[in-house]
N, C-alpha and C positions, 0 to 999 in steps of 0.2 A: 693528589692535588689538595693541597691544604685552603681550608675555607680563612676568609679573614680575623675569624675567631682565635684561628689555629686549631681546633678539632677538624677530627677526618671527614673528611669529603666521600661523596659515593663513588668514586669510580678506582679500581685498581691501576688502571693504565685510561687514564683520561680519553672521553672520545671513541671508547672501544668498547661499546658496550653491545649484547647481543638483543634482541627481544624480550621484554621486560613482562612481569605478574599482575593480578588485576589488583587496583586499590583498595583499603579494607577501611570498614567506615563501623563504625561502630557508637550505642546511643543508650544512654544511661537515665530514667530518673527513680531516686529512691531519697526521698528523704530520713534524714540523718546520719549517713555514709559519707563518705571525703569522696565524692565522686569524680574527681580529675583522675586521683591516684589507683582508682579502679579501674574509669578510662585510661593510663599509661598499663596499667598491667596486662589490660584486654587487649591494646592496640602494639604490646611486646608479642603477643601470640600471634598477630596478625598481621609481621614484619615482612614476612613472605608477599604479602601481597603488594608491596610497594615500599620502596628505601631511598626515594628523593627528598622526601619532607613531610613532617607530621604536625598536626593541630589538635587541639582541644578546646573546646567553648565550653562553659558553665553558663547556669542560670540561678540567681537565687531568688529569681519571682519577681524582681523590681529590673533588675537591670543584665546583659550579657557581656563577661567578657572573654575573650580569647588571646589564645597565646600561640604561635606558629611559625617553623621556620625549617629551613632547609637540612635534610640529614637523616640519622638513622631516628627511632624512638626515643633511645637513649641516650642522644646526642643531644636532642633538640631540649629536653628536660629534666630538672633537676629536684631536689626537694624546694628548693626554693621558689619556684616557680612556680608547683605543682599547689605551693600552700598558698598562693595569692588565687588561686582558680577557686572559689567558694562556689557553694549553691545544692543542687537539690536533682540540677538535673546537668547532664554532660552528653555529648556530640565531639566523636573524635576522629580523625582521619591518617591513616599512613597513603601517602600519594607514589604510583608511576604516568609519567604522564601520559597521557594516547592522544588528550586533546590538548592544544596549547604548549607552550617552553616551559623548562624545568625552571623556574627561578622564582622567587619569592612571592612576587607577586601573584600566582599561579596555587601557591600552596594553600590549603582549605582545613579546617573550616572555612567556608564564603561569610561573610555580613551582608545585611542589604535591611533595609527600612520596607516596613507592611504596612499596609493599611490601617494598622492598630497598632504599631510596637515596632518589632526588632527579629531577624528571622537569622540563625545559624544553620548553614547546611552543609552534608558531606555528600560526598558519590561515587560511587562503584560503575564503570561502565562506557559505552559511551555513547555518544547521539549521533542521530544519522540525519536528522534534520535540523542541524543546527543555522546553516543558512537560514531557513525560514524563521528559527525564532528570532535570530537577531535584524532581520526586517519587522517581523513583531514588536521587539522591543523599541525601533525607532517608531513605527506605526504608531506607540502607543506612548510612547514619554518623551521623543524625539532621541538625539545623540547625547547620549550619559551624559550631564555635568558634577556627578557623585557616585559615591558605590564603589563596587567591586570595578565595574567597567572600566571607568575613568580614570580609576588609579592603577589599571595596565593589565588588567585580570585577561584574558584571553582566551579561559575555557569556555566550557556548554555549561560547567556548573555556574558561571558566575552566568549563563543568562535565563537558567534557569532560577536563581537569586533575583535577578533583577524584578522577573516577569511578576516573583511572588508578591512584589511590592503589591500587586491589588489596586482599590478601588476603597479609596477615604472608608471608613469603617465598618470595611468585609474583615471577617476573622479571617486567618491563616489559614483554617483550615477553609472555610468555603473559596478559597482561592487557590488554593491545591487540586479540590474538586475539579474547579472550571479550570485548572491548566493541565492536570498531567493526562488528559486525554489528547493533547494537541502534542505530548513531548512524547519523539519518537525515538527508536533503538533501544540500546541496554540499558537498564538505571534500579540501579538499587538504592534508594534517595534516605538519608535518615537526615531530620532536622528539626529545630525548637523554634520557639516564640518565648518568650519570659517564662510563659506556665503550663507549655504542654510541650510533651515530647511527639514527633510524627512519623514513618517510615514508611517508603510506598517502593512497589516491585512490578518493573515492567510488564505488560500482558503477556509474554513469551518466556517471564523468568531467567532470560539467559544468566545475571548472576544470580550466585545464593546470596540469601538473607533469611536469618533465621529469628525468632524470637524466643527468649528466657525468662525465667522466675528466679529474681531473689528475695530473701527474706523479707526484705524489706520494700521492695521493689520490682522495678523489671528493664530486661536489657536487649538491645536488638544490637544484632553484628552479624560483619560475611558470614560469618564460622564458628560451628560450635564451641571448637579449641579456645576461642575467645570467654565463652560460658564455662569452660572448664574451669580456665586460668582464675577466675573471679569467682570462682564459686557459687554461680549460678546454675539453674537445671532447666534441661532444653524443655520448652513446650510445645512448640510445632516450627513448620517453616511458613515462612510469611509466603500469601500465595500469587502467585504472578497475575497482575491485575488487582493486587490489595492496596487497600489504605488503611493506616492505621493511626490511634488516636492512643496517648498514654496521658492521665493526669491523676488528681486521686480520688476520680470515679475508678481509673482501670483502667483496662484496654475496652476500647471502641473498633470496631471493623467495619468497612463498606467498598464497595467496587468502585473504583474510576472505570475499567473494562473488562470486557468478558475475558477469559484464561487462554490463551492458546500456546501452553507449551512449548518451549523449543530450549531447554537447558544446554548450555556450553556443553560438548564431549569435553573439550578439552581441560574442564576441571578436573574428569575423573584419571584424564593420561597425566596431568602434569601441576594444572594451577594451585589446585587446594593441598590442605595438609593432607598426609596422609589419613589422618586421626579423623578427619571429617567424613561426616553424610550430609549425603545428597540424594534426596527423593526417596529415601529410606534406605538408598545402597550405599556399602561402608566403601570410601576410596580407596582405602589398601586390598581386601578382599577384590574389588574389581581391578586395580593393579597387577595384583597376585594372578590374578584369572588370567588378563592380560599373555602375561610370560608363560602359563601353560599353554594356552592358544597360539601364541607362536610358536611353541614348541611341537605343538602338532601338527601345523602347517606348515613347519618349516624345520630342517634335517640339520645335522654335521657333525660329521665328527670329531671329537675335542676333548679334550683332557680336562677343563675346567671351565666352566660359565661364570661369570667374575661383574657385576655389574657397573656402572659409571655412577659415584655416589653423587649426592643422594637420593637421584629421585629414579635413577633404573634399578637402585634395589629389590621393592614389591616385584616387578616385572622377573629380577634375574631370580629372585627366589621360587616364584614360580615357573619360569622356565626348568631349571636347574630339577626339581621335583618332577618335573614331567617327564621329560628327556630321561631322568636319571646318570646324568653327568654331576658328578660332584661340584657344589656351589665354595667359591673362593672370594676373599675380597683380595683385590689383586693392586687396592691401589690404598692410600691412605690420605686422607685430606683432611687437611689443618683449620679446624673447626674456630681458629683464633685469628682467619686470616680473612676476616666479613670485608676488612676496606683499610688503606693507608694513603697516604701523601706521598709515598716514595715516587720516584718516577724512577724506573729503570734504565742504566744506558745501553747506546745501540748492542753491544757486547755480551749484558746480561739481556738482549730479549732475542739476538742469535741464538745463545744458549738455550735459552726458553726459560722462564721466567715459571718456576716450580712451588710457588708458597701455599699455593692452595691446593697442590695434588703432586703426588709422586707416585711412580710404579713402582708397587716388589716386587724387585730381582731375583729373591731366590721362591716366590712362588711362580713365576712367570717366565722364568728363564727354559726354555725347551720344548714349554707344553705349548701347544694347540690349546688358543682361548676363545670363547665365545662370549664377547663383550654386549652387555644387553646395555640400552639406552632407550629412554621413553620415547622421542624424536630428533628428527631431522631439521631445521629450519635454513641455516645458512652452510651449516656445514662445518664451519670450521672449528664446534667443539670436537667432533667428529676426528676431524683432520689430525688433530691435536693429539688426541686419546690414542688413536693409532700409532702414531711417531713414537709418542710416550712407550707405549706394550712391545714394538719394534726395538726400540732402543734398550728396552729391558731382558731383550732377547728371547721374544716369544719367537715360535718358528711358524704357528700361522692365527692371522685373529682377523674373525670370523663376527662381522657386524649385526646385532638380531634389534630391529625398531620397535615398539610395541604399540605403536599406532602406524596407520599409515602415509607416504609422503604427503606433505605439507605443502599444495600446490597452490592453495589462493587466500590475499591476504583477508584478512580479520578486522570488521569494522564495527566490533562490538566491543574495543576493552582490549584486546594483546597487540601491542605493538609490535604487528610485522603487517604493517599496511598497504605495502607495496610488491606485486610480484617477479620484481625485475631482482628481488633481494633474497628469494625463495631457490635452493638447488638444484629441487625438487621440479619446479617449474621450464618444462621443454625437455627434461634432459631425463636419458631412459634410468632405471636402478642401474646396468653394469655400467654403465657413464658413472654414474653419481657414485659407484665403489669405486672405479678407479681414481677419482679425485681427493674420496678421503684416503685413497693408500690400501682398501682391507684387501684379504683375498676376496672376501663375498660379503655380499651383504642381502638382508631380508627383511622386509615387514610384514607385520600383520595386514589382514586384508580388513576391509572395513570392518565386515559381518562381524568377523573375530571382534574386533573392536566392541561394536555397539552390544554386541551379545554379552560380554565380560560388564558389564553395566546395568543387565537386566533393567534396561529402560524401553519401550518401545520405540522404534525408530523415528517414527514421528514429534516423539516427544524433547529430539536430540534438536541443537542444531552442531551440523557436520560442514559449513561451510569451504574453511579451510580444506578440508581433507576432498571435497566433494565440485566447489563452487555453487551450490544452493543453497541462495541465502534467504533464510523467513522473515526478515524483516524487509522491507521493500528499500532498495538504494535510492537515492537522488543521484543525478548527473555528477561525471567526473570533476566539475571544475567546483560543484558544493560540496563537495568533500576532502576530506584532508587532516592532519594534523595541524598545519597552522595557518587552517582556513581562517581564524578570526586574526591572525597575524597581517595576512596578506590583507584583510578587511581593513585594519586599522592601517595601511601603508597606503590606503584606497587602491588597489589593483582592481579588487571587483566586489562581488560577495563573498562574504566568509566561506570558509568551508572548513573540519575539523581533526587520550586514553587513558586504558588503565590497569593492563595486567603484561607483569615482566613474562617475556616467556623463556623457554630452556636452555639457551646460548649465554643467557646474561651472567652463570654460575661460573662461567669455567673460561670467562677471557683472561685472567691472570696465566694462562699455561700456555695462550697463543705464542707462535712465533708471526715475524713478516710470512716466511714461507705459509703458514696455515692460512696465511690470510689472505686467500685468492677471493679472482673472481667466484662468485656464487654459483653460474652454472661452466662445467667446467668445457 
């Protein structure tokens, strides 16, 4: 789908997109560095986490501005752009949405007016009480006639922007204080005022957010790999229940809330880079483990273990080791093939529509394979990857998960909201193998899971896999993706993301056929 620009749009086959990554927000101040151009470097490492649209705010101490718009990183900005972004300090954001529609309006950095100035913010996450802030927000300024709001903003970030606005000459930060104990769910918040950088981390930590040192300065992002890129060196991770102050005292620290653990699993099976830590464990190493752990738990005989690039690699390499079945890449995917305008005809997506993955024929033809993939969500990458190894002429392939099914949705950041949309959900494993086509199929059991993570289980949240969810829900009708949608249409109350999840790589190779009902 071609944007009006004429640059590429995100979607391979428009409308067909699977569950999507969490957003990566990342926050810069270092005077004397070109900090926009740090910010696009940081927020190119952090693409993964979101490819609907990216922003950058600067500050140069008097006044902020931003630049933002719908697409990849290196879509949205250019040298020219990058050099009108001046200042001292930067706030950048790559977005998927979980709350609110994907459209321009929607895309962040937010602005909003404080108490004293000018407030840029980004967000990682999402909120679960969003109905209640936006009764807050009327309670307390009436219905927007300015802002983010008014000019059609429809996430939890734009009301958490709004709320910052404060109380006539409260600083930002002491208005941060007094709100983010009332803001509930996931949020990993980075944001400015003219002359100070802030970042704050939900009591539960669901996402990462970490803190850095550069030379000259200092950098807060989802992910280290963002500190790598930039040439900064990790310092610690920001801690769940932090708030944090940067300006040229330093960093400042103090509690909004007390700490109570519950980090996403689902960073360590699928969200984050591989290259990243989380809570001191390395994601590929727990990956790695992962595919041994299936391996032990689970049998077959096969001539090759071949994984679904690129994120059942870690998993199939450890499988493959364990088992002692020879590790294959069985398939080849075109690393040049992130997004197009094309649209395919009915004919070429009979065929099945091959730009981003092919299977080898001549590693694949006869053997018995044992195709490893991180998870299961809808199914029909699944569905797909089968047809694909079948049509290459494997003679049996053998499905190994390395998490377990994916039975409840995710109201913290991964768009898979709903469980009418889940495979997984009502339908037994030899159900859900015969739908994707394999002879068999296996996953890990939890334990496996959370043990390859060496995190204590408590400190996990396992919702999806599990339905125990540690943040407390509100009622069906306040929640939602386009609960502020249905608000602004006056239907009722709002109700309301931000992380793609592992269906969304691999829709360019769907056919119609792959594309069943969810459970079969």
């Amino acid at each position: 789908m071609a944007r009006g620009d004429g640059k590429l749009s995100h979607d391979l086959l428009p409308g067909e997109k699977g569950p999507q990554d969490a957003c990566g927000v990342l926050g810069i101040w270092a005077p004397g560095e070109e900090v926009a151009k740090l910010t696009y470097y940081g927020l190119y490492s952090l693409q993964h986490r979101g490819q609907e649209s990216a922003g950058i705010a600067t500050s140069d101490g008097k006044r902020i501005s931003v630049y933002k718009d719908m697409g990849l990183v290196s879509q949205v900005f250019d040298e020219s752009t990058l050099n009108t972004l001046t200042g001292h300090m930067a706030v950048g954001h790559c977005r998927y949405s979980t709350t609110g529609s994907a459209n321009w309006a929607n895309a962040q950095p937010t602005l909003g007016a404080t108490g004293s100035g000018t407030v840029a913010l980004a967000h990682n996450g999402n909120l679960t009480n969003s109905a209640e802030l936006h009764e807050l927000v009327i309670e307390r300024y009436g219905v927007p006639t300015a802002g983010e709001m008014a000019q059609g903003n429809t996430t939890d970030t734009a009301l958490v922007t709004t709320l910052l606005q404060g109380k006539e000459g409260h600083t930002l930060e002491e208005t941060a204080m007094e709100l983010l104990p009332k803001v509930h769910g996931a949020f990993s918040f980075v944001f400015m005022d003219e002359h100070t950088l802030y970042a704050a981390r939900d009591p539960h930590g669901v996402r990462p957010l970490v803190l850095g040192r550069l030379d000259s300065g200092w950098v807060v992002a989802s992910e280290g790999a963002a500190l790598n890129t930039i040439g900064a060196s990790l310092i610690r991770e920001i801690e769940p229940g932090e708030f944090i102050a940067i300006d040229e005292e330093g960093v400042r620290s103090q509690r909004f809330a007390p700490a109570t653990p519950a980090g996403c699993v689902f960073e360590y099976v699928y969200l984050a880079r591989p290259d990243a830590t989380i809570a001191g464990r390395s994601v590929y190493e727990s990956r790695v483990e992962m595919g041994r752990q299936l391996a032990r738990e689970n049998s077959a005989v096969a001539d090759l273990v071949i994984p679904v690039p690129e994120s059942g690699t870690p998993a199939a390499i450890g499988y493959a080791e364990q088992s002692g079945i020879p590790f294959a890449h069985g398939f080849v995917k075109n690393a040049y093939v992130g997004r197009t305008f094309i649209q395919p005809s009915e004919t070429l997506r009979r065929l099945g529509i091959k730009l981003k993955l092919n299977a080898l024929e001549s590693v694949i033809r006869g053997k018995r394979i044992v195709v490893v993939d991180d998870s299961i969500v809808r199914g029909n990458t699944q569905r797909a990857v089968v047809r694909m190894l079948r049509e290459a002429g494997a003679a049996e392939v053998h499905v190994k998960i390395s998490s377990p099914p994916v039975r409840w949705p995710c109201f913290y950041g991964i768009d898979f909201a709903s469980r009418a949309e889940l495979i997984a959900n009502g339908a037994a494993v030899d159900e859900i193998c015969k739908s994707i086509g394999a002879d068999s199929l296996e996953y890990i059991s939890e334990d496996g899971m959370i043990n390859a993570t060496e995190q204590p289980r408590e400190r996990l949240c396992t919702a999806c896999f599990t339905g125990t969810y540690p943040i407390e829900l509100p009622s069906s009708d306040r929640l939602g993706k386009n609960l502020l949608e249905r608000t602004k249409a006056g239907n009722a109350t709002p109700s309301t993301g931000c992380d793609p999840g592992p269906d969304s790589e691999m829709e360019s190779i769907l056919t119609d056929e792959d594309r069943t009902a969810s459970n079969p």
